[in-house]
N, C-alpha and C positions, 0 to 999 in steps of 0.2 A: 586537663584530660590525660596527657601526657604521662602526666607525674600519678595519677591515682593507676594508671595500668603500669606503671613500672611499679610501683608499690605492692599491687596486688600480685605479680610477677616474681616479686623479689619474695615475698612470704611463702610465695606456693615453693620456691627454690627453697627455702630456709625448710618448709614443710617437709620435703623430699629429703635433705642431706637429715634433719632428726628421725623420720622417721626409719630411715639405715639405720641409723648411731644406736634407737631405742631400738630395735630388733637384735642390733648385736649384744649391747650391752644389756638383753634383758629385760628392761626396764615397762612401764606404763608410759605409751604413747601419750598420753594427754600430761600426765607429769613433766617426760620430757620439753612437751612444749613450750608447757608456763614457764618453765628453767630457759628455756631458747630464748621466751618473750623477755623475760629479766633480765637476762643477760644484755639481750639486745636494746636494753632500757640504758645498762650500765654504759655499754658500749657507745648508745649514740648516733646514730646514722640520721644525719639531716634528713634526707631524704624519704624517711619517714614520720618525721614530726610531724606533720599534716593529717595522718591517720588516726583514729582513735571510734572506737566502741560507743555506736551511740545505740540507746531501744529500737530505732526502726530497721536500724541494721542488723541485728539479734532478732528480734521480733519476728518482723517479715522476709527476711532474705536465710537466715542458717539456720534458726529453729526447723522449721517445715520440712528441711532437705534430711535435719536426723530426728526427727520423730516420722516422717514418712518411710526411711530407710529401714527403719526398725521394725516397724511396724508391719510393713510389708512381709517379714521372712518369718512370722510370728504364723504358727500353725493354730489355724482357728479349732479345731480336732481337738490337739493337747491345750492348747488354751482353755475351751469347753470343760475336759473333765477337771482342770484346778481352778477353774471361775471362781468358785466357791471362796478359797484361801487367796488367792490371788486382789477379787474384789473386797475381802477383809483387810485387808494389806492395806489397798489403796483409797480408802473413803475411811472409814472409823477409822484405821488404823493412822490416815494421816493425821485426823483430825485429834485423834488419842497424841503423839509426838506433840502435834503443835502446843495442847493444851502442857504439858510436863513440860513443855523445851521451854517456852515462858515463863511460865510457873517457878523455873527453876532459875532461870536468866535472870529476873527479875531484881531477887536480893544477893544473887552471890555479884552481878554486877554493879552493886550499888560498896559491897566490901574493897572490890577494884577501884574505886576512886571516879569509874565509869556508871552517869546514874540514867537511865530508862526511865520515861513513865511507862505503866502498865500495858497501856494502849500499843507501844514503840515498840516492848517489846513481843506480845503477842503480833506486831506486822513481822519483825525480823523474823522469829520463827515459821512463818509460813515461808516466807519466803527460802529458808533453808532446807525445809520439809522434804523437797520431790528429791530423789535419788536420782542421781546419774551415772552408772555403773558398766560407764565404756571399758575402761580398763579393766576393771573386773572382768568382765565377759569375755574379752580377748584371753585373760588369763583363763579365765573355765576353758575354755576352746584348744589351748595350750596345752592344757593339764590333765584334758580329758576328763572333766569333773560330767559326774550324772546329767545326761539331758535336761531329767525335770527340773533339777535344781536349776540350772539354765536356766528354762522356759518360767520359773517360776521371779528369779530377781527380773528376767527383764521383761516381763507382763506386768510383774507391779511399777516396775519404773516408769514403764508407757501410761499407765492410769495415772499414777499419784502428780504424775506430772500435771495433768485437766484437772485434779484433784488440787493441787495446792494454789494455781493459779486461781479458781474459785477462790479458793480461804483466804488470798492474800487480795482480791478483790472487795470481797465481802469485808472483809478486816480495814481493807484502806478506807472504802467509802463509808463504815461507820466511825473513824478517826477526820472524815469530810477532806479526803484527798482526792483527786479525780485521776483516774488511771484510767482513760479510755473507755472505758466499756457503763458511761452512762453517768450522771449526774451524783457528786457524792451524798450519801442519805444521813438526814437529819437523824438521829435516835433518841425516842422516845421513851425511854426506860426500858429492861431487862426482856421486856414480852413484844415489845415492838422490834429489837435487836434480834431477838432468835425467829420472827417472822420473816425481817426481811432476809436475813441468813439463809431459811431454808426455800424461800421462794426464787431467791437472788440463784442457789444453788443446785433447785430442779430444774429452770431454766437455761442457764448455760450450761450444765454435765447433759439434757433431756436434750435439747435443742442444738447443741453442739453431736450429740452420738447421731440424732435423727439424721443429719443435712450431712454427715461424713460418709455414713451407711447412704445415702439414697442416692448421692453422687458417685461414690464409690459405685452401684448395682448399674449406675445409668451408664459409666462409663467401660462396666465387665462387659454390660451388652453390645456399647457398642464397638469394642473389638474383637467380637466374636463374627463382625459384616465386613471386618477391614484384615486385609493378610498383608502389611507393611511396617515391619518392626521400628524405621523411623518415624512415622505418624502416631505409633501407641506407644511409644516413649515418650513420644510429643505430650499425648495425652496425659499419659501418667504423669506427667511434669504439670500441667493444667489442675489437673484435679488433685495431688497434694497443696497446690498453693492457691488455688481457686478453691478449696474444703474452706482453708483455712480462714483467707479473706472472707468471704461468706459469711463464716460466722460472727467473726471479730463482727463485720457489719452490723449484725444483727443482733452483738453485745451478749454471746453465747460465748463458748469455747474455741476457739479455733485448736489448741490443742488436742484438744479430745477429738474435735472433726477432724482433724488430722488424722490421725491415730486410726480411727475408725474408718477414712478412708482406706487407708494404708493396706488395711488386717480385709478388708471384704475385698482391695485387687486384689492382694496377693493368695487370698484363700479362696476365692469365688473365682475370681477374673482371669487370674494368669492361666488356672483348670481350663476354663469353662471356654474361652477365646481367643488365647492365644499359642502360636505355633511354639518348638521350642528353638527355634531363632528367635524370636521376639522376647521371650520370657527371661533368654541369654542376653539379650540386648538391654534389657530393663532392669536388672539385677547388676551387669556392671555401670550402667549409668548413675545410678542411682549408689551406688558404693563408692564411686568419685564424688561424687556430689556430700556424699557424706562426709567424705574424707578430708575435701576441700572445706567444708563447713567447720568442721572438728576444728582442722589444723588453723584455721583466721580467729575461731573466736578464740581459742587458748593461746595465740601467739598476740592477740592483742589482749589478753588478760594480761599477760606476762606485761608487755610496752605498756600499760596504764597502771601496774601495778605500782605505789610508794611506796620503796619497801622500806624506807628510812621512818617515817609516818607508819606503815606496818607493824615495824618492829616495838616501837613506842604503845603500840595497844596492845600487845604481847600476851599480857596476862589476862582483859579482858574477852582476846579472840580463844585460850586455852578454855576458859571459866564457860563458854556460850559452846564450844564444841565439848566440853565434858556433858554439857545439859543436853546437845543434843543426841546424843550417845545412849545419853539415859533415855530418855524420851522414846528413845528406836527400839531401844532394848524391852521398856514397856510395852510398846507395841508388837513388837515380834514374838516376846514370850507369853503379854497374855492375849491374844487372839486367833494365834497360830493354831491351838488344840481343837479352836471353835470350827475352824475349815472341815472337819469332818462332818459336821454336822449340816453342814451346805452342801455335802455329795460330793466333796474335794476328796484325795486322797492325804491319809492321814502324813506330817512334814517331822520327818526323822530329828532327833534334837539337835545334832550334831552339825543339822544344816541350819539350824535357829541361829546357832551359833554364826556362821556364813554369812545367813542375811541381815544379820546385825552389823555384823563389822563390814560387809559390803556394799553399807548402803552409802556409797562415794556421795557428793554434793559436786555439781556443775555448773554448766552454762544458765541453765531454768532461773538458777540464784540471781547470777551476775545479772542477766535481762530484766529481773523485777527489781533488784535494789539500783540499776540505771535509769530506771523510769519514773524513780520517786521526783515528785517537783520538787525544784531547783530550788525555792524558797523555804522549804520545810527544816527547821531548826534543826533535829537529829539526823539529817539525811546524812551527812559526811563522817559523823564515827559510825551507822549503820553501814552505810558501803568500806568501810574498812574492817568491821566486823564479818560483815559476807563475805569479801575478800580473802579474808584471814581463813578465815574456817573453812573455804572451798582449797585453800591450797594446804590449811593443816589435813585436811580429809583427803586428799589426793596424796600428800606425801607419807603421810602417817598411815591412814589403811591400805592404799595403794601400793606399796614397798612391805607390808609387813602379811595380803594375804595368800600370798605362796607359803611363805611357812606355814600360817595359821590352816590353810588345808593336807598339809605334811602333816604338822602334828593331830587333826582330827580323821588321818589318815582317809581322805578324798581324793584324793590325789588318782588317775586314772591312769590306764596305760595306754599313754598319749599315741606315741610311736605305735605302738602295733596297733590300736584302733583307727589310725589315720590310714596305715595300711591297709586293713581292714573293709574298710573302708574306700578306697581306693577303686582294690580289686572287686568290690562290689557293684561300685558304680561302670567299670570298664567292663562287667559282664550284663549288666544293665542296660548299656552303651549298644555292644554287640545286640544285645539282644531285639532289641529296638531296629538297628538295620537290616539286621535278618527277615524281619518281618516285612519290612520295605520294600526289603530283594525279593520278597516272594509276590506282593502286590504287585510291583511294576511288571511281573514276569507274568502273572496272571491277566493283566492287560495289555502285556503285549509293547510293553514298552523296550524290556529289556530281550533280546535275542536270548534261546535255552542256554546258549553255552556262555555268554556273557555272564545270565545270572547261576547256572551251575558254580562259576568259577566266583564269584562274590561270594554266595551261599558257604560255599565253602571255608571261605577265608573266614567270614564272619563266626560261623562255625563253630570253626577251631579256637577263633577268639574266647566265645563268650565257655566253652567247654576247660580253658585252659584259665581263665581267671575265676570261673564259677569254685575252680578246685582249691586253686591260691587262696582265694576267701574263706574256702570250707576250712581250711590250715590253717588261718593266720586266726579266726573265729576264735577258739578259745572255747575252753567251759564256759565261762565268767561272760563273754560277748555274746557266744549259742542263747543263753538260757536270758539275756537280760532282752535280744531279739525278740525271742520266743515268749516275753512277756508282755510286750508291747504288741506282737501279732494276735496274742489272745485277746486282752483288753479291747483291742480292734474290732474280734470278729464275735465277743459279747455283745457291742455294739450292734452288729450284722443282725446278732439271734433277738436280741430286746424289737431292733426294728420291725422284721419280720412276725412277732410275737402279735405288737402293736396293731400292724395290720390286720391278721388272722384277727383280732379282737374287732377290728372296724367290720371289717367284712362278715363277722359273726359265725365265723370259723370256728370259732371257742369259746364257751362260756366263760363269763367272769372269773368264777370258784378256779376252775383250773390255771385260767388265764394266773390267777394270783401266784400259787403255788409256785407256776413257772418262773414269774417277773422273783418272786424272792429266791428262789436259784439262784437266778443270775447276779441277783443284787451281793448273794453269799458268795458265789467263785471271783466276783469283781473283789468286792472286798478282801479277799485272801491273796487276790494278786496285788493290791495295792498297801499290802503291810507289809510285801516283799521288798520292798525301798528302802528296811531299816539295815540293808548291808547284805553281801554275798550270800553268803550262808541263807538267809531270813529270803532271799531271793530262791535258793537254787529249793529249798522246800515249799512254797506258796505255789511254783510254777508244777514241781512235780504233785502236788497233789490234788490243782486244779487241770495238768496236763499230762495226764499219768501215758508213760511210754507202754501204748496198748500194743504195741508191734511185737516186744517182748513176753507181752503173755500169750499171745495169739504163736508163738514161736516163729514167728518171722527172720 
């Protein structure tokens, strides 16, 4: 007992001194680790031989802590209007990869000297399929790259994740491996294979989203009866890993329940019931928790890593990430146009390009190719293969996409939006306890000249960073604000519309006329994505400054 708490002690230290080292030198946090764990593989420390990467400990203990985290701060709003592209992403779109990523593995690693059957290699590729795009996102958030593009890699990396673990199920148990979640299936030729595939796959993605969302709803409500920020961290700790378990039980998703939890606290529940100490309180707990997850499984990637055995399948871990490259690239370039056509807004090319090369591979990998049983003949070059390709993808995209948003000129103005930004929320801040001050004073809580003298202060606050924001804004922030508040309050008018139509306020005929308005100024605001310019025109001509014609 002794020895596993100094263990886990000593990595969280190792965790802390990399994650200075990668902040200073730049670098991708999750890269630096695997380098820490390597290192500390060369190096040697007895005192952690004893540790080592097993599935129940990826599984159920650090998966849940960063698919809940994510999840959680995923605005169900913007997630809504890129469902469309988003959900193409992550179901055909994985299923498109997997089919090429095999397809392609197949012969060119039979030229490597390294030979697959079919079957081996269609598991491997699922298995490399989901995205995990920690590093990436840190960099968007660094670099100040477009929100949506944000919301949009790390919405499909929450899906494809429930998304590949299905296909690497369905894939195993027609190969007759048993991976937990149910007896491996006999296959009876080409029509009983794609039955059980799509039954196998409404059921866990159907029965995994159900039991995430309704624990998720059960647990918004019941901290809307509780004002104790450590009791509803309690909870929220309960209901990511109690989602999860659940479903695993029930041979559904847990990932997906996950996730689905995650996205209804955080979008329904933290609203709807809780205070904002509570909401502060569950957001950093929950960012530790992620952090501490992050840094054990890549520091124990690194310590299980052979890199001398690594090195030796060299050319076939290159040949499997060339394919799956390709594979991504299919998938991003032909599906991505189709997102319009689902009500998404249309994805600038330039970000095709992003979401291809950002589509990193992680932990999701490691935990499926650790789970293979121990007796299966290709298990040990496939876990060198996964291996291999999670740390060519992490060193190779991970290091090369700051340039590659330099050169496609994405690149944001980090500094002054974080400012920006700042001063926004500090007038937000003030603004908030001014109204406090006025309540307690209208109750009687606060003496006139107590809350006179607060009022004031607050005031002056929120009057003197209201102004800092208005300065530090920018053309380029004004009008990108100023497009997201519209898009917003089309939303407000479509709703509103809707009702008028229920209530019989408006007849149909008109009703319609209106609904394609709105559908036309939505539309012209969301082709404003293809770049400044294409922005600052869409906004002025769906938000035309009538102050000026009015002579204001």
């Amino acid at each position: 007992m002794e020895l596993a708490v100094f263990q886990v002690l000593a990595l969280l230290l190792i965790a802390a001194i990399v994650g200075m080292g990668a902040r200073r030198l730049k670098l991708p946090y999750t890269l630096a680790l695997v380098v820490a764990g390597i290192g500390l593989g060369f190096v040697h420390i007895p005192e952690l031989d004893g540790i080592h990467l097993t599935p129940d400990l990826l599984l159920a203990i650090f998966l849940p802590a960063l698919l809940f985290e994510a999840a959680y701060h995923v605005e169900f709003s913007k997630f809504r209007r890129n469902a469309g592209a988003i959900l193409l992403l992550a179901v055909p779109g994985v299923v498109l990869a997997v089919v090429v990523t095999a397809m392609l593995s197949w012969p060119l690693l039979k030229v490597t000297g390294l030979e697959l059957p079919l079957g081996a290699c269609f598991l491997l590729a699922t298995m490399i399929a989901a995205t995990d795009p920690i590093s990436v996102l840190a960099l968007f958030r660094s670099l100040g790259v477009n929100r949506r593009l944000y919301l949009l890699v790390e919405g499909e990396s929450l899906l494809n994740d429930g998304v590949a673990v299905v296909a690497f199920v369905i894939m195993a148990a027609v190969l007759g491996l048993e991976t937990g979640h149910g007896n491996a299936h006999a296959v009876h030729g080409l029509l009983d294979g794609i039955w059980f595939g799509l039954r196998t796959f409404v059921w866990m993605a159907g029965a995994g989203l159900a039991i995430g969302s309704a624990m998720g709803f059960a647990v918004s409500v019941l901290t809307r009866q509780i004002n104790d920020r450590l009791v509803e961290t309690t909870l929220s700790f309960v209901l990511a890993y109690g989602s999860f378990l659940i479903a695993e039980h029930v041979h559904a998703s847990g990932v997906l329940s996950c996730v689905a939890a995650g996205i209804t606290l955080g979008s329904f529940g933290s609203k709807f019931g809780m205070s904002p100490a509570t909401r502060l309180a569950i957001a950093d707990f929950w960012e530790f928790l992620a952090f501490f997850s992050n840094s054990m499984v890549f520091l124990l990637v690194g310590l299980e890593l052979d890199v001398p055995a690594l090195f030796a399948v060299g050319v076939p871990v290159l040949v499997v990430f060339l394919a799956l490259v390709v594979g991504r690239a299919v998938a991003v370039y032909g599906l991505a146009p189709l997102g319009t056509r689902l009500g998404s807004e249309p994805i600038p090319s330039k970000w095709r390009h992003v979401m291809v090369w950002g589509g990193l591979r992680g932990s999701l990998s490691m935990v499926l190719v650790i789970g293979l049983p121990l007796d299966w003949a290709p298990r040990e070059p496939m876990l060198l293969l996964v291996f291999g390709v999670v740390s060519v993808s992490l060193f190779v995209q991970g290091l090369t996409m700051g340039p590659l948003l330099g050169l496609l000129g994405l690149r944001g103005t980090a500094a002054k939006q974080d400012a920006y930004e700042v001063a926004r929320a500090k007038a937000m801040m003030a603004t908030k306890a001014l109204t406090e001050v006025e309540s307690q004073a209208d109750a009687g809580i606060l003496t006139p000249a107590t809350a006179d003298r607060l009022a004031a202060l607050y005031r002056s606050r929120k009057t003197e960073e209201k102004a800092k924001a208005e300065a530090l804004a920018g053309e380029d922030l004004a009008v990108e604000r100023l497009q997201d508040a519209a898009l917003h309050l089309l939303l407000v008018e479509e709703e509103s519309l809707r009702h008028a139509v229920h209530e019989g306020t408006i007849d149909g005929d008109a009703a319609h006329a209106l609904f394609t308005d709105i559908a036309v100024r939505r539309e012209a605001l969301r082709h404003g994505d293809e770049g400044p310019e294409a922005l600052r025109k869409a906004v002025d001509m769906v938000v035309p400054d009538v102050r000026t014609a009015s002579g204001e």
